[in-house]
C-alpha positions as CSV (number, residue, x, y, z in Angstrom):
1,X,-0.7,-4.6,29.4
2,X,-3.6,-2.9,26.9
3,X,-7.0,-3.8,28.1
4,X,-8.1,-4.6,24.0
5,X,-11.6,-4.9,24.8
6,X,-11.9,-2.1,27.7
7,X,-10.1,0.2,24.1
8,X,-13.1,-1.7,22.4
9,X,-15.9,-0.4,24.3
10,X,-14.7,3.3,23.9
11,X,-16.1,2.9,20.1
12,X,-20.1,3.4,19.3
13,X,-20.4,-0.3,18.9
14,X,-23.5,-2.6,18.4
15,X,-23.4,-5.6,21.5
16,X,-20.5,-6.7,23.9
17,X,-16.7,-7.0,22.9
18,X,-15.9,-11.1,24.2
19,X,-12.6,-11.5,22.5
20,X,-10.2,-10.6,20.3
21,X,-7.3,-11.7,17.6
22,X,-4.1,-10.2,16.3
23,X,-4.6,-9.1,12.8
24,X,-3.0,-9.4,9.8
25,X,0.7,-8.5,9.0
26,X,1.2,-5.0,8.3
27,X,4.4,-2.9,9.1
28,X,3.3,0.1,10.5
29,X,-0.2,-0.4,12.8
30,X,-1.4,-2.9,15.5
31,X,-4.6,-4.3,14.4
32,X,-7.7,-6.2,16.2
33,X,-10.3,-8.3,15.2
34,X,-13.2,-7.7,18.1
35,X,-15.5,-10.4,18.5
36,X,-19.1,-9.2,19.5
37,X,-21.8,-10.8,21.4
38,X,-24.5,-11.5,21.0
39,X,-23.2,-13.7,17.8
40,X,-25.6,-11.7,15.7
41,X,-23.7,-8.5,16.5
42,X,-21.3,-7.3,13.8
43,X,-17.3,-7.9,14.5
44,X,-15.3,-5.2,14.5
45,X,-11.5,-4.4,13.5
46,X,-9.8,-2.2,16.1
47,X,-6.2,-0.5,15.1
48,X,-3.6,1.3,16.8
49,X,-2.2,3.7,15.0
50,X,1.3,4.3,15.1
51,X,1.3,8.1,15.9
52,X,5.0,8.2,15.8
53,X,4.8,7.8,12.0
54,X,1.2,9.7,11.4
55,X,1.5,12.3,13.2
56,X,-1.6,14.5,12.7
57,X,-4.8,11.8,13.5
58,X,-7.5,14.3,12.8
59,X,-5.5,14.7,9.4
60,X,-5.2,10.7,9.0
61,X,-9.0,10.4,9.8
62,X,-10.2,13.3,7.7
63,X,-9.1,11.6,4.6
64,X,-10.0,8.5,5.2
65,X,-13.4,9.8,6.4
66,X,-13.7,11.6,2.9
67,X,-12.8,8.6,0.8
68,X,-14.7,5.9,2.2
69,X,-17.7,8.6,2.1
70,X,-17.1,9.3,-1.7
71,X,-16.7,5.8,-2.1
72,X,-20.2,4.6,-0.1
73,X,-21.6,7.3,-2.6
74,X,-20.4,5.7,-5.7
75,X,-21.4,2.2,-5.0
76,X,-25.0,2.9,-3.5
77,X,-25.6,5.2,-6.6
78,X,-24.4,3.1,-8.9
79,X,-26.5,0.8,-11.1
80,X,-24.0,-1.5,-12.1
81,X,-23.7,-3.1,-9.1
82,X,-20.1,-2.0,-8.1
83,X,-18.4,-5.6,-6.5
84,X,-17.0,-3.3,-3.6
85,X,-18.4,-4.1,0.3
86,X,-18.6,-0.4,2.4
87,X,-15.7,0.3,4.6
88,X,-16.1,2.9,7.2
89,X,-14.8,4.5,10.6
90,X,-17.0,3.8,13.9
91,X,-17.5,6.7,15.7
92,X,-16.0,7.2,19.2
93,X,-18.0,7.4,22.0
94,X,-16.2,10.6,23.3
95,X,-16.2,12.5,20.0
96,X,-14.7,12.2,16.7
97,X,-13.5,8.7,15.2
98,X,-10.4,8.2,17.1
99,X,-9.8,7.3,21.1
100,X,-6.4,8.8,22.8
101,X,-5.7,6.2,25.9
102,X,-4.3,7.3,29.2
103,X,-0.7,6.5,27.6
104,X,-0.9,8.5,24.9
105,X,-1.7,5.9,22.4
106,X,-4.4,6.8,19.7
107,X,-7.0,3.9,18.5
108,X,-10.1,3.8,15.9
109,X,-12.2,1.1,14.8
110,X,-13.7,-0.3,11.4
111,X,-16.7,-2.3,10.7
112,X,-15.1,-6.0,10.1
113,X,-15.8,-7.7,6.9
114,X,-16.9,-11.2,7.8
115,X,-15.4,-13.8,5.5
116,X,-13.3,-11.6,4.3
117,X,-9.3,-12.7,3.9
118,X,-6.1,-11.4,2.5
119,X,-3.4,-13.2,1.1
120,X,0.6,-12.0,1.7
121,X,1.5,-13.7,-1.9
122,X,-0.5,-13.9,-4.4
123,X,-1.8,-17.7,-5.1
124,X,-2.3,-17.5,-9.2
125,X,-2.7,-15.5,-12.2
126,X,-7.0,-15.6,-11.5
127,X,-6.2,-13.6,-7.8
128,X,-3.6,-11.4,-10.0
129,X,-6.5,-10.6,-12.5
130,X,-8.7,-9.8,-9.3
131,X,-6.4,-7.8,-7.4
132,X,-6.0,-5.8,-10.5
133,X,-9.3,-5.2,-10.8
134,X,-9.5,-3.5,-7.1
135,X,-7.1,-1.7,-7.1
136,X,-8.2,-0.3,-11.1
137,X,-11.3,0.1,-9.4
138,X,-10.4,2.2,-6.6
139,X,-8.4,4.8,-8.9
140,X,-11.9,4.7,-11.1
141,X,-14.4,5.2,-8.1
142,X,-11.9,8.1,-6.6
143,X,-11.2,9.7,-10.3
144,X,-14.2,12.2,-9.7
145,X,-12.6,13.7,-6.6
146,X,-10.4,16.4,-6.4
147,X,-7.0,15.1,-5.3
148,X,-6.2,18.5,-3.5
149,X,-9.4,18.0,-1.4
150,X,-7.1,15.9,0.3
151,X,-4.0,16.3,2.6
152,X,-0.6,14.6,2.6
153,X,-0.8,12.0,5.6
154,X,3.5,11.5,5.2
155,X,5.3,14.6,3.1
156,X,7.1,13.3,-0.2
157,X,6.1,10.1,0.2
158,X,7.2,8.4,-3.2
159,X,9.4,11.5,-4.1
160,X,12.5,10.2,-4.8
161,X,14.4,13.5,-4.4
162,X,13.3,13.8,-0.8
163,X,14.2,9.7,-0.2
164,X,17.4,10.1,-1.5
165,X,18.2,12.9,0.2
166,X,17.7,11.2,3.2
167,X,19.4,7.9,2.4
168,X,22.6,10.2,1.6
169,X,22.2,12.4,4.6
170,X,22.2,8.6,6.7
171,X,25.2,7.1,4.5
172,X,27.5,10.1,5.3
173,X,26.6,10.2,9.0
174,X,26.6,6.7,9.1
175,X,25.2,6.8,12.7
176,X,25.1,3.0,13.3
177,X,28.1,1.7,11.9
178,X,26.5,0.1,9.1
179,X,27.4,1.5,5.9
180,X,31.0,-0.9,5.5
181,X,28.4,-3.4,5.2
182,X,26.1,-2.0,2.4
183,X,28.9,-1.2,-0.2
184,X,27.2,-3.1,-2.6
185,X,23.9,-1.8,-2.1
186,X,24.8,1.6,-2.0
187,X,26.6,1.2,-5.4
188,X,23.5,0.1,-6.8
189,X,21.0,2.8,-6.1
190,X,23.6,5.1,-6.9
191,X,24.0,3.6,-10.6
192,X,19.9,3.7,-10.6
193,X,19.1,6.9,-9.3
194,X,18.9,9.4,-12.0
195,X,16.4,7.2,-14.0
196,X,14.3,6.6,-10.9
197,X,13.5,10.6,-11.4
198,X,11.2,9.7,-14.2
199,X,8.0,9.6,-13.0
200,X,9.1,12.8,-11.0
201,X,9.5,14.7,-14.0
202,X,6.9,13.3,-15.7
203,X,4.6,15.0,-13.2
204,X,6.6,17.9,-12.8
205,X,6.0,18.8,-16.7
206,X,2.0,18.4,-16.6
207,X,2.3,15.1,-18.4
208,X,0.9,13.0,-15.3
209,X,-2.3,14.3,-14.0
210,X,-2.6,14.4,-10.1
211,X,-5.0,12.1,-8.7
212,X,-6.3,10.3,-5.5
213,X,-4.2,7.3,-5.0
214,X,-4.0,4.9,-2.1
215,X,-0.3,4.6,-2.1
216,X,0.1,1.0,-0.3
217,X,-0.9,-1.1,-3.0
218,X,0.2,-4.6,-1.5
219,X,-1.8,-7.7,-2.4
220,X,-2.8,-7.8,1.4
221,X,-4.4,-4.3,1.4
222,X,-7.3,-6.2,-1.0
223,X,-9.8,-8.4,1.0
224,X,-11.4,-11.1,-1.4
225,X,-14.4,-13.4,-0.4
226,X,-14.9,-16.9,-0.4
227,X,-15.4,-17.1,-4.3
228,X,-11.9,-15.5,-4.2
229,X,-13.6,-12.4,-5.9
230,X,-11.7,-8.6,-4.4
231,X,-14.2,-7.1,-2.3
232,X,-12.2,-4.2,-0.7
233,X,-9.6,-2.4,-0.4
234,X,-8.7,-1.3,2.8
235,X,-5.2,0.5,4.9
236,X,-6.1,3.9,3.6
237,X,-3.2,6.0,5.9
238,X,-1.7,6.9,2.8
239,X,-4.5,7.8,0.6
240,X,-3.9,10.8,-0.7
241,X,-2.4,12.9,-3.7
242,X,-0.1,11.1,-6.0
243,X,0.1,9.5,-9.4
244,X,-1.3,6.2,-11.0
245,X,1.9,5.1,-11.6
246,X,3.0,4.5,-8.0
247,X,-0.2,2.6,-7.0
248,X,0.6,0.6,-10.1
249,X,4.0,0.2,-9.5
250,X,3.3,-1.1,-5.8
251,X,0.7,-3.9,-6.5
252,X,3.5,-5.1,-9.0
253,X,6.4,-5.4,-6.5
254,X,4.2,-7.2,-4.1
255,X,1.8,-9.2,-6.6
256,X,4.0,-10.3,-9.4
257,X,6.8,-11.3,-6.7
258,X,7.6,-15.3,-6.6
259,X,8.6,-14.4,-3.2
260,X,8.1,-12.7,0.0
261,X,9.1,-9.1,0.7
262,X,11.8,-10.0,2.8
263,X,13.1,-13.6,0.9
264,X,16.3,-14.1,2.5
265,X,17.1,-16.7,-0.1
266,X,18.0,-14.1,-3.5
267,X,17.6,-16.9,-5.8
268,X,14.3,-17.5,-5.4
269,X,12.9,-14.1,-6.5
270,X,12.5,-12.9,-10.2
271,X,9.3,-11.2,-11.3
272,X,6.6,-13.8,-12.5
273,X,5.3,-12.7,-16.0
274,X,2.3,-14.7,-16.2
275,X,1.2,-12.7,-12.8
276,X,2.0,-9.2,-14.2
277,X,-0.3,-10.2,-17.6
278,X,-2.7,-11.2,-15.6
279,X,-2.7,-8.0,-12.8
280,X,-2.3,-5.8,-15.9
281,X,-5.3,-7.1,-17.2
282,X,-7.4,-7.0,-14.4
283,X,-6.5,-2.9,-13.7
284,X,-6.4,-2.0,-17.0
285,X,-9.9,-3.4,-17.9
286,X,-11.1,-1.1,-14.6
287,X,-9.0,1.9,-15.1
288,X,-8.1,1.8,-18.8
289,X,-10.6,4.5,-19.7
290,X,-9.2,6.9,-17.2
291,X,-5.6,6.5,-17.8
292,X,-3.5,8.8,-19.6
293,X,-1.1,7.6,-22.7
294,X,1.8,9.3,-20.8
295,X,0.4,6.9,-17.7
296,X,0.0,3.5,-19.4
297,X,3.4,4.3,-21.3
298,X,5.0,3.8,-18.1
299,X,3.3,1.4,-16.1
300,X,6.5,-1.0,-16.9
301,X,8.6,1.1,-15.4
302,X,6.7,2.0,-12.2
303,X,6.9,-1.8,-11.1
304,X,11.0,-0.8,-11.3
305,X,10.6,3.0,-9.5
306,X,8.4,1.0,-6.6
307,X,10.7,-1.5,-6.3
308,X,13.7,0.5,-6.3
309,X,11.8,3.4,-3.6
310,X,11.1,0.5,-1.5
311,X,14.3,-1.2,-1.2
312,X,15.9,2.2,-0.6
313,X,13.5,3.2,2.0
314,X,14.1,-0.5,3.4
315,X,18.7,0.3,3.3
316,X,17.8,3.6,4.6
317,X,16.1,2.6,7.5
318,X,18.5,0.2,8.8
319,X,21.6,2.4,8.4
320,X,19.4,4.5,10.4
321,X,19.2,1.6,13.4
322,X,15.6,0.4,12.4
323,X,13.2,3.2,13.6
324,X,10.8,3.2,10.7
325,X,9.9,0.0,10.2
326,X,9.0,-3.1,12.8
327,X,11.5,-6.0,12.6
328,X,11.2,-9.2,13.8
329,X,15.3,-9.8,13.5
330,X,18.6,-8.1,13.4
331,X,19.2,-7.1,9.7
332,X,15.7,-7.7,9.0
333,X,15.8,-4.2,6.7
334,X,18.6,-4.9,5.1
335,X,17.2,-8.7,4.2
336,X,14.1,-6.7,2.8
337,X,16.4,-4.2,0.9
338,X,18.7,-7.3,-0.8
339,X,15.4,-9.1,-1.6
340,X,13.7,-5.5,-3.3
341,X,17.2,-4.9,-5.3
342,X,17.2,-8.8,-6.6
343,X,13.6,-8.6,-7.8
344,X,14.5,-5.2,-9.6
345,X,17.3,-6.8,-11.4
346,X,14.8,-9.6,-12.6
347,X,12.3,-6.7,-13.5
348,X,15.3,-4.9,-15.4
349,X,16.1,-8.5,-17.1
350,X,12.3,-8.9,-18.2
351,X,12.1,-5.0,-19.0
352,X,11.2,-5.6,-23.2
353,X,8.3,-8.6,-22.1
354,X,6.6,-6.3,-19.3
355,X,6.8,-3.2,-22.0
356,X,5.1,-5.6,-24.6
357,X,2.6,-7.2,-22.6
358,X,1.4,-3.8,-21.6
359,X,1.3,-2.7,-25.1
360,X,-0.8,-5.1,-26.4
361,X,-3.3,-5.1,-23.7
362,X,-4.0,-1.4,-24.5
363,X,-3.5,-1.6,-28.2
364,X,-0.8,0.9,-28.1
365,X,2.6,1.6,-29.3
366,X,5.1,3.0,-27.0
């Protein structure tokens, strides 16, 4: 068993850790909310990292230390009173901002954001509009930085060449058994695959600039306050290098989804129109003005490239036997991969309103 709090007390931390919660619902990390006493002592959110998947911490922490820096610059400096609350690393009492424990397991800690929440789907077109204004924000605050400055926490993360390379390498080795099952599946990201390139090229060519992007743009990666107004945006792991278009695409596959990542029921996904107006609203009115035409030209299709990455990643992972990602059930990845492929047919169905709703919110034609 982990001793939480004795991990707790290896952190340069204000009072005494008394207790502790499981924290929110991510894939990848464990994560902790430390409570502190006295009660006038801040609460802290401790996280094990999943070093099987990261691989170089001082990497992971070096960009994360650099963007929550720039960041903390940007809103103290700013005179308009940027609506963002400070995120930052707690030093380690040893050295550094990260703890290795006696099994090998590495740990750091984040101030916690009282009265802060999250939300897995997104309640109504006002959060949309919010949660597009967070996430516009953070590409605005971060545009100043030199996206080189940092390093690639995964390798080819959103490159679909690599991914499919991978899901094909896995498909003919088949090492599970699996594949008899996925027929259909496999059929359909095949029949998808060369127009998934897009964005790839797009880049490629000059025609996408590159920029500092988060990467994991869920709706549960913002924190809003009690007035339901975005306050942060937090899981940087992935921040690093990439294009607009991804981060986009993301926050559109989880926040204009009428269901939940991993709906077993097909039927009751589609994308929610109203939702995408209302996200595309929010991040263009905060990211508009650095945005490329090439970039808002294709923010339609990103919501289809994330989707389709995702569910591929998702099909590729359980023909694989499940080491990637954490599931709470056998078939559990290819549940999420069905439900990703159904909500990209609905996107593909809605293609011509998502293209004309983002036209008219930048005055453009495409």
């Amino acid at each position: 068993m982990i001793d939480i709090l004795k991990i707790a007390k290896e952190f340069r931390i204000g009072g005494i850790p008394i207790s502790y919660e499981h924290f929110g619902s991510g894939h990848i990390n464990d994560s902790y909310c430390i409570s502190m006493s006295p009660e006038s002592s801040p609460d802290y959110l401790l996280q094990r990292i999943n070093h099987h998947i990261f691989t170089d911490i001082t990497l992971l922490t070096d960009n994360i230390l650099k963007v929550t820096k720039y960041i903390s610059e940007k809103i103290y400096s700013s005179e308009a009173g940027i609506p963002f609350a400070e995120l930052h690393l707690i030093p380690a009492c040893s050295s550094g901002f990260f703890y290795k424990d006696s099994e090998g397991n590495f740990w750091r800690m984040y101030n916690f954001i009282k009265g802060s929440r999250s939300f897995d789907l997104v309640p109504g077109p006002m959060l949309a509009y919010e949660g597009g204004k967070a996430f516009g924000l953070f590409l605005n605050l971060t545009s100043g930085m030199e996206a080189k400055s940092l390093e690639e926490t995964l390798k080819n993360f959103h490159n679909i060449e690599t991914r499919l390379e991978a899901f094909r390498k896995i498909r003919s080795e088949d090492p599970c058994g699996r594949v008899g099952e996925t027929v259909a599946e496999i059929s359909f990201i095949e029949d998808r695959a060369d127009e998934m390139h897009t964005i790839l090229r797009l880049g490629r060519s000059g025609r996408l600039p590159l920029r500092v992007t988060h990467n994991d743009t869920k709706f549960n990666n913002i924190l809003f306050n009690s007035n339901n107004k975005a306050i942060c945006i937090v899981d940087l792991d992935t921040v690093m290098p990439g294009y607009s278009l991804y981060d986009f695409g993301d926050a559109i596959r989880t926040g204009a989804n009428t269901a939940a990542e991993d709906e077993s029921e097909l039927q009751k996904i589609t994308i929610d129109l109203e939702l995408f107006s209302s996200y595309s609203k929010g991040f263009l009115e905060t990211a508009g003005d650095i945005l490329t035409h090439d970039e808002k030209a294709h923010l339609a299709f990103s919501a289809r490239f994330m989707t389709f990455i995702i569910g591929l990643r998702f099909l590729t992972d359980f023909l694989a036997g499940d080491t990637y990602y954490k599931i709470r059930f056998p078939g559990h990845n290819l549940q999420r991969a069905r439900a990703q492929f159904r909500l990209l047919q609905s996107m593909e169905e809605n293609t011509d309103s998502m293209k004309k709703i983002i036209s008219d919110l930048c005055k453009l034609t495409f």
